[in-house]
C-alpha positions, 0 to 999 in steps of 0.5 A: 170493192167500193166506189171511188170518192168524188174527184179526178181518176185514171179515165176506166175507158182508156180516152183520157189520162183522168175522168171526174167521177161525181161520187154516183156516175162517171162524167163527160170531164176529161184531162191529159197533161193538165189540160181539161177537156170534155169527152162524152161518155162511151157506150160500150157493146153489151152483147155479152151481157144478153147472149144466152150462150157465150164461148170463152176461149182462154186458151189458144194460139190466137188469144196470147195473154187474153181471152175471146168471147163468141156467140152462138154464130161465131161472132167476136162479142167480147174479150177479157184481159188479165191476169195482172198478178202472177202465182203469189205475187199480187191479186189477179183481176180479170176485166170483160170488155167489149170488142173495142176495150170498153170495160163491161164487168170486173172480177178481183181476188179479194185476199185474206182480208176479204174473202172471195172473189169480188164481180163489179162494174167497171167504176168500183160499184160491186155486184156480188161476190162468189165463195166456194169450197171443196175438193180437186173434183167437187167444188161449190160456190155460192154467188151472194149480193150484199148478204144475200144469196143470189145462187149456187154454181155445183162443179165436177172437174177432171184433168180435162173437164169441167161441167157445171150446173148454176142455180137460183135462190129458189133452187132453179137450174139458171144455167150450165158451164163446161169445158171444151179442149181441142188439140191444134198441133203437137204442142199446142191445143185450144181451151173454152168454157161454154156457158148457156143461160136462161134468157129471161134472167134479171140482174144482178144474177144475169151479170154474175153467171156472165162472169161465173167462168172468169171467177171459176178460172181464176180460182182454178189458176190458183189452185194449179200452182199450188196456192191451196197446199192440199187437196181439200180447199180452203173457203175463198 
């Protein structure tokens, strides 16, 4: 996942058919059908990425193809869309975005030329990646900036439960994940990861515990149709 090269794109925040990227940042040049334009730059709600506690509900009759991010209150602070590739056909990509669609962070399955799964910003910069192996039950992922560890995210799963505990370079618990599932009629139920982190963390760790449930869904999405083959798990 790199930058893109300097020049015309698909507009990230959905204003316009292209957006101008410089080569470092995106631009207030715009265009549509061939006609140039100037549109500021938005300014998406970062409440996401401060709340020390967050609710992903993934799974409900509300939240149709998506996903619903809250707060400690209740509060709508995000949503993520995705996935776009289905089973075999095609990689997943999960984006964060605020609660008007403007995109905060992205995760990508990197395939079998690049392991893992790869966390960005939403203009292609990369953040980190998250490699794991394990069992059914017994997961580990190492969070990992460039080359350098960044964290470890130990996780225990049974068919209904998932908990999780993140750790920092130097060994410190950062932050836990678990799953909550309620049943909301005979054939239907409710399904979140709840994650609450240290308030005081620094980037990048900050942005990859944020995303810690998206890659930990998406992987577990691949392992439940079967891509994996075997109860012993294969590196990302």
């Amino acid at each position: 996942m790199g930058a893109p090269p300097p020049g015309w794109h698909p507009d990230p925040f959905g204003r316009a058919a292209l957006r101008y990227w410089d080569g470092a940042r995106w631009t207030e040049h715009v265009s549509t059908a061939g006609r140039p334009a100037v549109d500021p730059i938005p300014q998406p709600d970062r409440s996401v990425l401060t709340e020390p506690a967050l609710v992903f509900e993934y799974d409900s009759p509300q939240t149709g193809d998506g996903w619903f991010v809250w707060d400690p209150g209740g509060r709508l602070v995000a949503r993520v869309t995705g996935p776009t590739g289905f089973q075999g056909f095609g990689p997943i990509h999960y984006r964060l975005v605020d609660p008007r669609g403007l995109p905060l962070l992205v995760v990508d399955e990197g395939g079998p030329t690049r392991p893992g799964l790869h966390i960005g910003d939403p203009f292609g910069r990369p953040l980190g990646t998250v490699r794991g192996w394990g069992t059914n039950e017994r997961t580990r992922y190492d969070l990992v900036v460039g080359t350098a560890p960044a964290g470890v995210v130990d996780m225990t799963t049974t068919r209904y439960t998932i908990d999780a505990s993140i750790t920092d370079a130097d060994d410190r618990q950062v932050a836990v994940l678990s799953k909550g599932i309620e049943r909301v009629g005979a054939m239907r139920h409710r399904s979140w990861l709840s994650l609450t982190r240290d308030p005081e963390l620094a980037d990048p760790l900050r942005l990859l515990v944020v995303a810690t449930p998206l890659a930990i869904h998406m992987d577990l999405f691949r392992r439940s149709v079967g891509d994996t083959g075997h109860d012993r798990w294969d590196p990302l």
